[in-house]
C-alpha positions as CSV (number, residue, x, y, z in Angstrom):
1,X,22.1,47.3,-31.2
2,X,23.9,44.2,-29.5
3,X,24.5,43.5,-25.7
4,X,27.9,45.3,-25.5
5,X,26.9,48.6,-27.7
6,X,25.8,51.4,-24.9
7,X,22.4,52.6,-26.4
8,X,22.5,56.2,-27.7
9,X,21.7,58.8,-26.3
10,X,17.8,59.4,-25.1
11,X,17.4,62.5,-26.9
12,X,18.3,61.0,-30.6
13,X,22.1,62.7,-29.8
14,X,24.7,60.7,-32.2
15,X,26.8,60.0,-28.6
16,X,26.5,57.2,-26.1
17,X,24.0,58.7,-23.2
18,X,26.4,59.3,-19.9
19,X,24.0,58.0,-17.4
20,X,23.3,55.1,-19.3
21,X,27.3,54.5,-19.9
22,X,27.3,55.1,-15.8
23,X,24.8,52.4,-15.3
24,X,26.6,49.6,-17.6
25,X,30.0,50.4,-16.3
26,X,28.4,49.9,-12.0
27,X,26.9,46.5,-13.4
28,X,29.5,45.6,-14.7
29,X,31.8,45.4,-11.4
30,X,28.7,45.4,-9.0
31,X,27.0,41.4,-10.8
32,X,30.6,39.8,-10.2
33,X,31.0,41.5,-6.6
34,X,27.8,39.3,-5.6
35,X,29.4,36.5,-6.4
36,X,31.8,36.6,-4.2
37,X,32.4,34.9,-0.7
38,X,31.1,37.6,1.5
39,X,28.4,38.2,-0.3
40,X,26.8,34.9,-2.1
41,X,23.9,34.1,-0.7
42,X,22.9,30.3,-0.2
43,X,19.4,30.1,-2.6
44,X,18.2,27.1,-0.3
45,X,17.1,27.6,2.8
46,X,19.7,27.4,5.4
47,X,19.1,24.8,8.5
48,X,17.0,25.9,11.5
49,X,18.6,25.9,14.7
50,X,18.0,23.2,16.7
51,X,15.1,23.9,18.8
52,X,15.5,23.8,22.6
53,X,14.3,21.0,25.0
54,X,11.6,21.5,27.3
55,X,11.8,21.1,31.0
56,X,8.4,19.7,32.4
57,X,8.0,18.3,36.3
58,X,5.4,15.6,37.0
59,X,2.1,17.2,38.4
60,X,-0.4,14.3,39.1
61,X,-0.7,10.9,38.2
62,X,-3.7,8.9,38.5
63,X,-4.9,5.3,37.2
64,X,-7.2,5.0,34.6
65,X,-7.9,1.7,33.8
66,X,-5.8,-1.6,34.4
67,X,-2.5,-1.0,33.9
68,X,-2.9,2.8,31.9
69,X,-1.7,5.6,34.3
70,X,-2.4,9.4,33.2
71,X,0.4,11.7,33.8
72,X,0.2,15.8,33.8
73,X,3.2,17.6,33.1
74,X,3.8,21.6,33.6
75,X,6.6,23.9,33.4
76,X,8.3,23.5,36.5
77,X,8.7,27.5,36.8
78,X,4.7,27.7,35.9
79,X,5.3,28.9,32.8
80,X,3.0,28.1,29.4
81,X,3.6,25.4,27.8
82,X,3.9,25.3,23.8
83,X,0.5,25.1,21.7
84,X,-0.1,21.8,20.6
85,X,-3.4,20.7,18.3
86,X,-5.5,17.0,18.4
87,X,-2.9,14.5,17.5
88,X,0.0,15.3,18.5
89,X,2.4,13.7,20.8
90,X,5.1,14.8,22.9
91,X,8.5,13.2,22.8
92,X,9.6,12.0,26.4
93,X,13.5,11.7,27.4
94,X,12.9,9.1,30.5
95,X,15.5,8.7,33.6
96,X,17.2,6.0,31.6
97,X,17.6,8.0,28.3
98,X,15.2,6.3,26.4
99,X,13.0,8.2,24.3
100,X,9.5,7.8,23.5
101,X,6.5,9.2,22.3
102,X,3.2,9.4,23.6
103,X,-0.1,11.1,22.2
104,X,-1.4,14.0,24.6
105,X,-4.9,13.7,25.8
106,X,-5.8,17.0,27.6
107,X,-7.1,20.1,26.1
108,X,-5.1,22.2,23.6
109,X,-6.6,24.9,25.5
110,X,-4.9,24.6,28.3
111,X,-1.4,25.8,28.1
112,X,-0.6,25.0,31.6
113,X,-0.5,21.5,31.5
114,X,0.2,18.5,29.2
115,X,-1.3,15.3,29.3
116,X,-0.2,11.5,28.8
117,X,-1.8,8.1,28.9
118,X,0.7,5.2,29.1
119,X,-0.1,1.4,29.2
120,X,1.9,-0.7,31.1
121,X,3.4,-3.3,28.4
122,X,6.1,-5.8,30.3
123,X,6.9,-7.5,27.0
124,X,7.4,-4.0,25.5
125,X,11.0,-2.1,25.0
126,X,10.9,-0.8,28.0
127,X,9.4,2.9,28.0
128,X,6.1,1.8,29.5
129,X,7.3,0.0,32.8
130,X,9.5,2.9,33.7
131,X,6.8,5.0,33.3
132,X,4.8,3.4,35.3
133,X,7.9,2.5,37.7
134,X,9.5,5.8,37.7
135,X,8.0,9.1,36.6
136,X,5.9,10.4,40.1
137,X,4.9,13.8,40.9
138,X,7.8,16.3,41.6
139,X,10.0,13.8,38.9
140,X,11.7,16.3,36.7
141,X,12.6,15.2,32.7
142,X,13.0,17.1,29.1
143,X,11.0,16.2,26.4
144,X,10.4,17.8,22.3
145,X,8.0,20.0,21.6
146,X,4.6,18.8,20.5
147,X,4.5,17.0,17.2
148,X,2.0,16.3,14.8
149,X,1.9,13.3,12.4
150,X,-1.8,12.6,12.9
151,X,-3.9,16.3,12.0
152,X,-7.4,16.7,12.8
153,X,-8.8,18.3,10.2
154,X,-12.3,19.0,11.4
155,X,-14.3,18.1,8.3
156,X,-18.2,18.5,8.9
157,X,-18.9,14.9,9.6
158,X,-16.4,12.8,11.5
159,X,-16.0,9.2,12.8
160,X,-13.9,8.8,15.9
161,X,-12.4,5.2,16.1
162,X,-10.0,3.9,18.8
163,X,-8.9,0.8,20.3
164,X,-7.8,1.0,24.1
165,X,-4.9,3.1,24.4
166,X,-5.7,4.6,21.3
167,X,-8.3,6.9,22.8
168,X,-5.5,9.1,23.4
169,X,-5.2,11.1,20.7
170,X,-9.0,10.8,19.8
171,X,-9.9,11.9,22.9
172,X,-8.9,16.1,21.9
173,X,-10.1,15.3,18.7
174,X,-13.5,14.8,19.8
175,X,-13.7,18.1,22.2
176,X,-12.5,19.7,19.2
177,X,-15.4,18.4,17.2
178,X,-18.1,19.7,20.0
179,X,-16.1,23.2,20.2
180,X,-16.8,23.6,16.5
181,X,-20.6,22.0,16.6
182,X,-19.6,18.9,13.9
183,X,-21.8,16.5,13.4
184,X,-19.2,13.6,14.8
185,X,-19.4,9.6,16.7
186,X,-17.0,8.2,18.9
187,X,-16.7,4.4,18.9
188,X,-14.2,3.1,21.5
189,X,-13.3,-0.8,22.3
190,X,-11.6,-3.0,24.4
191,X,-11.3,-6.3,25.7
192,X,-13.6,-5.3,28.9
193,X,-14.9,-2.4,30.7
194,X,-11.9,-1.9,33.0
195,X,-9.0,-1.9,29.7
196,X,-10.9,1.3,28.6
197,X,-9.3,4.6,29.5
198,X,-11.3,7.9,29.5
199,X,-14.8,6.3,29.8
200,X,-16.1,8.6,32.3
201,X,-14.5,11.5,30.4
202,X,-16.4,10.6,26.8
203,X,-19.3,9.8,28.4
204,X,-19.4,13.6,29.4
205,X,-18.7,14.9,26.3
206,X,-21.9,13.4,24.7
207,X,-23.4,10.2,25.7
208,X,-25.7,10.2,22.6
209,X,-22.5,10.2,20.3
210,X,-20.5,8.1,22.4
211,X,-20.2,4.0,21.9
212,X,-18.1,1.8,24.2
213,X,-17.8,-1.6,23.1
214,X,-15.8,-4.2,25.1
215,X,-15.0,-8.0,23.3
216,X,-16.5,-9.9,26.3
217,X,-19.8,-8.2,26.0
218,X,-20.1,-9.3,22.0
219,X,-18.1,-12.2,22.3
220,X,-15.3,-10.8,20.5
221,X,-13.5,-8.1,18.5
222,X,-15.8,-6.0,16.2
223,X,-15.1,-6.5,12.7
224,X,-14.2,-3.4,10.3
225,X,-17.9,-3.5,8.8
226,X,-19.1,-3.4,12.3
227,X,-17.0,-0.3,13.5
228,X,-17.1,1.6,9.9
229,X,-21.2,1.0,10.3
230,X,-21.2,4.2,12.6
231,X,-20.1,6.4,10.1
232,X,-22.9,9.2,9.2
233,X,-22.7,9.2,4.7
234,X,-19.6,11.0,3.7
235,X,-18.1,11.0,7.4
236,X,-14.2,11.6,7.7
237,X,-12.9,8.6,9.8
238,X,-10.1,8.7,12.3
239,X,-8.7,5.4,13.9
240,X,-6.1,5.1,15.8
241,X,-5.5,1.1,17.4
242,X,-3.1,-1.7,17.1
243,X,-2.9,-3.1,13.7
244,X,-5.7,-5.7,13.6
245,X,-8.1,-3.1,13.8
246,X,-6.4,-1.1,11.4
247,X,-6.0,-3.8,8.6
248,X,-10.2,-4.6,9.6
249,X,-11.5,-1.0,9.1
250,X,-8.8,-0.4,6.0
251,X,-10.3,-3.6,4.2
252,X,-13.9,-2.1,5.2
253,X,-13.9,1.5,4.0
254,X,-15.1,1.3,0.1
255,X,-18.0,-0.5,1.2
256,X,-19.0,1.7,3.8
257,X,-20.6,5.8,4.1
258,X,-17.1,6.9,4.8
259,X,-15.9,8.7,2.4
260,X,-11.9,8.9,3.8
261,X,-9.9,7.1,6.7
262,X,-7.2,9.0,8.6
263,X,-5.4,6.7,11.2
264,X,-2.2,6.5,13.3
265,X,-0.6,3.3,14.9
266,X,0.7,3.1,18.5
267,X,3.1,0.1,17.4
268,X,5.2,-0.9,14.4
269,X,3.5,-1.1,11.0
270,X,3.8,-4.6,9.4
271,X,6.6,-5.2,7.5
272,X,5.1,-5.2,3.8
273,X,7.1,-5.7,0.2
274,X,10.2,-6.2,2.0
275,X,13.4,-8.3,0.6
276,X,15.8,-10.4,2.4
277,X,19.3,-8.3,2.8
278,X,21.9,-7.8,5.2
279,X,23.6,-5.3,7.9
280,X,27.1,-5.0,8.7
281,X,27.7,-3.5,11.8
282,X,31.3,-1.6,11.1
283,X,33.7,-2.4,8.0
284,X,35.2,-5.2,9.5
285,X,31.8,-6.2,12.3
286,X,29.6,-9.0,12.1
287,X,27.3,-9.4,8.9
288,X,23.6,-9.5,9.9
289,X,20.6,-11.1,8.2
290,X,17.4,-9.3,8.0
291,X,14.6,-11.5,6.5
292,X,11.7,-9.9,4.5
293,X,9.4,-9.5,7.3
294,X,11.7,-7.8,10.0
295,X,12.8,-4.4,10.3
296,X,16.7,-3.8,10.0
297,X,16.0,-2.3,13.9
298,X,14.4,-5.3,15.3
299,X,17.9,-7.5,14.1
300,X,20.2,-4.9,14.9
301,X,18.4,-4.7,18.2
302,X,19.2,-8.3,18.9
303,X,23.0,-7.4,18.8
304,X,22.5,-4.1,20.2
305,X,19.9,-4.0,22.7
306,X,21.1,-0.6,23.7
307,X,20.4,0.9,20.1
308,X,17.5,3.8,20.7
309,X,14.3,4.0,19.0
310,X,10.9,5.1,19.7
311,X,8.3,5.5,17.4
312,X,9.4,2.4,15.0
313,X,6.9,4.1,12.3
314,X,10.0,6.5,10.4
315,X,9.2,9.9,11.9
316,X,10.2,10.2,15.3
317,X,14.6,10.1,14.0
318,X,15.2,8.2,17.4
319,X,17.1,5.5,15.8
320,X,18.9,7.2,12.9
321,X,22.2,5.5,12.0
322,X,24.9,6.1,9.5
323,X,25.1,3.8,6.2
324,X,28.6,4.0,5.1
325,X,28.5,1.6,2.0
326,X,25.7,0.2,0.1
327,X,22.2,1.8,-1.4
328,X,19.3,2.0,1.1
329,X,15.8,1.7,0.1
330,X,14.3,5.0,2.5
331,X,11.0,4.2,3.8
332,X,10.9,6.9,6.6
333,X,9.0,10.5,6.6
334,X,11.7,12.4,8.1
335,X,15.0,12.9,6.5
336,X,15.4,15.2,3.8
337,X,17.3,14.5,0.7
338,X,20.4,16.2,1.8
339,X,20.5,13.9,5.0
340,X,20.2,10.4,2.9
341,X,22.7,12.3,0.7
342,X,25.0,12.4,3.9
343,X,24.0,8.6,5.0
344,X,21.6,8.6,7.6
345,X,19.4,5.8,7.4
346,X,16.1,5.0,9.7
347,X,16.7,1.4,10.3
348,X,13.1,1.2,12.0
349,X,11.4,1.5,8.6
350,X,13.9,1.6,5.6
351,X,15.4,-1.7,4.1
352,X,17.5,-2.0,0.7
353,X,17.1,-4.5,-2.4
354,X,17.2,-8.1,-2.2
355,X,20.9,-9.4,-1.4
356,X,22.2,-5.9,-1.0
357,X,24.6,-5.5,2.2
358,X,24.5,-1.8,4.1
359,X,27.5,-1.4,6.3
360,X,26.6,0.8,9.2
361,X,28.2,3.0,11.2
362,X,28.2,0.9,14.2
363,X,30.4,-1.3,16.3
């Protein structure tokens, strides 16, 4: 019997079998119908609507240490806030439309209230001085829903590792690890006991498992052996710090009881295997040079200091532009393959080869 040859009948009969001739004959017109335009049906998934901004008022703000302020946030109509887990951050739309991001330090218990630490950085972008300037109890902004790019994954035996405002995300990460009973350490430095946020706050959680270290006390910065010596055999480290600590405790970890790092920076990542290329800002705009070790945003900046950005690590999306000739080199964890497809390029992070020109969508 081929394909097109109805079988016969099911009772041996030398006839075609009539329900089987009714079942080929209402394939055959019902296979094409789902073909067509009212009724094909997109096999990928289709996009998710864009999910809404929260509305959040100023609560409290209070000063932690020399130049860090904590904020609270709540929903101004006392409403519960979204769930959120250790390490994540919320995503801040300031008076003057910057955006920034900024690990929350409270208690994912608490759905009432979220909770920031911001130090006050003059030769910053800009986000930390208005902070600081601007954002007072009754001030009334938007901001994304939690995020999470740095997951605490609770693992038996953990290291807690942060450098000044770094605490910040640590900080939930170690009341998480006394809700669950882990055996964990927290090590926090600083240049002296007043740059240290949260002291009194870890020193409640555990004194016994709590280490603050300040450079003027040990005349200088701990090295990576020094901090990674905490570490119980087989511990899962978590560091979060600007990028000299970073590089030290990276360097560190094979020769130490760790057995993994996890770690998040609260500043741009050091450029590394970069190329000299260029940016054009428009088809007919000026040509800029970006050497290897610059971002393309830092240039672009130069030109256009209005340009937004935020996280300047590739996942936030803040300072997404448009290529519209040339081949990027994507470095960012954030676009999918259909948006590079379409252009969008996360200057902040991705580059292109060596003497390659992008042309960007800007003027």
């Amino acid at each position: 019997m081929d394909l097109l040859t109805p079988p016969p009948d099911l009772y041996g009969r030398p006839r075609a079998d009539g329900f089987m001739r009714f079942i080929t004959a209402f394939a055959d017109r019902y296979s094409p119908a789902l073909g067509g335009p009212l009724l094909r049906r997109n096999p990928r998934r289709p996009l998710s609507r864009p999910t809404p901004s929260l509305h959040l008022v100023v609560t409290e703000r209070r000063r932690l240490a020399a130049d860090v302020v904590e904020l609270s946030f709540a929903d101004p109509s006392g409403g519960p806030l979204p769930g959120w887990q250790p390490g994540a951050h919320l995503r801040l739309a300031l008076p003057s439309g910057r955006e920034r991001h900024y690990s929350l330090s409270g208690d994912p218990a608490d759905r009432t209230t979220y909770r920031i630490a911001v130090r006050r950085l003059p030769e910053g972008g800009g986000g930390s001085v208005e902070v600081h300037d601007t954002l007072h109890p009754g001030t009334r902004l938007t901001a994304r829903r939690p995020r999470n790019g740095f997951a605490f994954c609770a693992e038996p035996t953990v290291l807690l590792l942060a450098g000044g405002i770094g605490i910040t995300p640590l900080l939930p990460m170690a009341r998480e690890a006394r809700r669950h009973g882990l055996d964990w350490r927290l090590v926090h430095v600083g240049r002296s006991a007043d740059t240290l946020p949260y002291a009194d706050e870890l020193r409640a959680l555990d004194p016994r498992r709590v280490v603050l270290r300040t450079d003027d006390e040990h005349g200088g910065a701990p090295t990576g052996a020094e901090l990674l010596a905490h570490a119980p055999r087989g511990a899962a480290v978590y560091c979060c710090g600007p990028a000299p600590m970073l590089t030290a405790v990276q360097r560190a970890l094979d020769g130490s009881p760790a057995a993994s790092l996890h770690f998040e920076r609260f500043g741009a990542a050091p450029v590394t295997g970069g190329e000299p290329f260029a940016v054009r800002l428009g088809a007919d705009g000026p040509t800029l040079d970006v050497p290897a070790d610059r971002s393309a945003l830092d240039v672009l900046r130069e030109a256009r200091p209005g340009l937004p950005y935020s996280c300047h690590q590739g996942f936030c999306g803040t300072c997404e532009v448009r290529v519209l000739a040339g081949s990027p080199d994507h470095r960012d964890r954030r676009l999918t393959p259909e948006q590079r497809a379409a252009g969008a390029l996360l200057p902040c992070v991705s580059r292109a080869a060596e003497g390659e020109t992008l042309v960007l969508d800007l003027q």
